[in-house]
C-alpha positions in Angstrom: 107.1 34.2 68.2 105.8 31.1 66.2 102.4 31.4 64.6 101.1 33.8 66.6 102.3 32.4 69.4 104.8 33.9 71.9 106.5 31.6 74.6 107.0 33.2 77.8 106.4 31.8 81.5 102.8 33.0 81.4 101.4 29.3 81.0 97.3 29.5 80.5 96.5 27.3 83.7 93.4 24.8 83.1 90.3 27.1 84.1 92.2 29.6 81.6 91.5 27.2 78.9 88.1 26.1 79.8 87.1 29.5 80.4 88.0 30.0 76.4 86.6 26.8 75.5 82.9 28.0 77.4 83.0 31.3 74.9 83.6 29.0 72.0 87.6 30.4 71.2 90.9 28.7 70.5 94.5 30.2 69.2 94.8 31.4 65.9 97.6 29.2 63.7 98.0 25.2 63.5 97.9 24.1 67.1 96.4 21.4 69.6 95.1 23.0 73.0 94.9 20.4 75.5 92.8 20.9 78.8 96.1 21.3 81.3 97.1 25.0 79.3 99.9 22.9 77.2 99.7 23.7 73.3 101.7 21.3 70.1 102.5 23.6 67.3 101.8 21.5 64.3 102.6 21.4 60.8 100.8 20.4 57.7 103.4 18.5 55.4 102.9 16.2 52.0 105.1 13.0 52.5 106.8 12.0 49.1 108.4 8.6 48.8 111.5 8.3 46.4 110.7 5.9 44.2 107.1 5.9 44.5 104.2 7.4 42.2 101.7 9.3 44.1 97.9 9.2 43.1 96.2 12.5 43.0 93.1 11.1 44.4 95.4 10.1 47.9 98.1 12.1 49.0 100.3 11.2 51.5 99.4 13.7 54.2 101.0 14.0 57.9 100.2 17.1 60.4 103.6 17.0 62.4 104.2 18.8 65.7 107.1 21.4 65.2 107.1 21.6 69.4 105.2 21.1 72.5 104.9 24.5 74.6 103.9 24.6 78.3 104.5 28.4 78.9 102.9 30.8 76.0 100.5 33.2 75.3 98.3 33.3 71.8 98.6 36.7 70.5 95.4 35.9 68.5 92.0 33.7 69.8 89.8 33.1 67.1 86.0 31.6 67.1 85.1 28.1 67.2 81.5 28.9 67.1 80.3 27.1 64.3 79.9 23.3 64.7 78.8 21.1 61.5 79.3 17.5 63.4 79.0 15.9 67.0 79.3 12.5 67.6 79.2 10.7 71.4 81.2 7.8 72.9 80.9 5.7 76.0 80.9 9.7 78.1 82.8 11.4 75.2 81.8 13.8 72.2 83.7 14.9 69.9 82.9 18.1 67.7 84.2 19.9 64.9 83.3 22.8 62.7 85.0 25.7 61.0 85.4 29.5 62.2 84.2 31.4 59.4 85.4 35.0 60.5 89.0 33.6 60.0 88.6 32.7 56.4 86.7 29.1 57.4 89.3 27.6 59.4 88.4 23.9 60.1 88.7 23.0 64.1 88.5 19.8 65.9 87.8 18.9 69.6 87.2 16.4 71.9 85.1 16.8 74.8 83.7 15.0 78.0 79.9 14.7 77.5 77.7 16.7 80.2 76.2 19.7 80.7 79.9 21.5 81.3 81.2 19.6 78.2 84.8 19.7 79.8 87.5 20.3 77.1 90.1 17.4 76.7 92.1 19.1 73.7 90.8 21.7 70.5 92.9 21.2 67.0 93.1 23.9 64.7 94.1 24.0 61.2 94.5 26.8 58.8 95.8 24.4 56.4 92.1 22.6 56.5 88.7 23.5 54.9 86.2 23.4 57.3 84.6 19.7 59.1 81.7 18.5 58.2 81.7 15.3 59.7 83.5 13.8 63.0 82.9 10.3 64.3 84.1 9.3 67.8 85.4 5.6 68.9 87.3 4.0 72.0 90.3 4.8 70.2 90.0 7.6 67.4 87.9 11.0 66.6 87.7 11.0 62.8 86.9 14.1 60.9 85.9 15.0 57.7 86.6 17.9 56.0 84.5 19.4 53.6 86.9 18.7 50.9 87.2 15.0 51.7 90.4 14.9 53.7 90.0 12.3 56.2 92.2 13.2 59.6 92.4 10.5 62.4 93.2 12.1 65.8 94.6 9.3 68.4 92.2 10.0 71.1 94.9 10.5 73.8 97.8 11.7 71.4 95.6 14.0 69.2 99.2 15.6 67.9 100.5 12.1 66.1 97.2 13.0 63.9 97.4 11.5 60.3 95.4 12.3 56.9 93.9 9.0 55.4 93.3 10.1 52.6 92.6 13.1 50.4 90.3 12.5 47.2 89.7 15.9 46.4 93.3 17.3 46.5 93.2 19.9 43.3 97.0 20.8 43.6 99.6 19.2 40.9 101.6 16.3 42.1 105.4 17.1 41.5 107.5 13.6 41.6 
């Protein structure tokens, strides 16, 4: 078990995941669902440089993916059902909110635009405040959380997601 996750060879087949997309749930714990059932387990890390000085206005943020799992069951589902920002592209939206029964978790998606709004992949992150704004190109879904951390998901490769840039980071920097 990983996150509330436990691998087994129950894989959740694409309807399976559509069907929780359509009642507005995704698994509990740092993970990118993507349409075909598959699901990255990611981790939220700080990158330090040797050498360099970090500014507390910018941290060097990465959300790495710890594995990719075809066969697993979530031992937890939790609410995507609040949505703070939509943004449409050339037959795309993407969306992104928080789920405030888990202690405002901050989620990300990208959809196909229509009236079934067809799931492509869902992020979640417990590390991340809610979003409150998302912006959608040919290449990038950008979201804003409400803290200021900027996270650019690749469209297609949503798990080689990076933080731009964090201005509101409170933490103390340790060099």
């Amino acid at each position: 078990m990983l996150l509330g996750v436990s691998f087994s060879d129950a894989t959740p087949k694409a309807e399976q995941v559509q069907d929780r997309w359509r009642v507005r749930e995704a698994p509990a714990g740092d993970f990118i669902l993507y349409a075909d059932g598959s699901l990255s387990v990611m981790n939220l890390l700080q990158l330090h440089q040797p050498g360099r000085r970090h500014d507390l206005r910018a941290q060097d943020w990465h959300w790495s993916e710890l594995l990719r799992a075809t066969a697993w069951t979530a031992s937890d589902w939790m609410d995507v059902d609040v949505t703070l920002a939509s943004c449409a592209h050339a037959g795309s939206r993407a969306l992104a909110g928080e789920s405030p029964d888990h202690g405002s978790i901050g989620w990300v998606a990208l959809t196909r635009d229509g009236d079934e709004g067809t799931l492509e992949w869902v992020a979640v992150s417990c590390n991340s405040d809610p979003f409150a704004e998302v912006t959608l190109d040919a290449t990038t879904v950008t979201a804003t959380s409400t803290s200021g951390r900027i996270w650019a998901f690749p469209r297609n490769t949503p798990h080689q997601v990076e933080i731009t840039s964090d201005p509101g980071f409170p933490w103390r920097q340790v060099d």
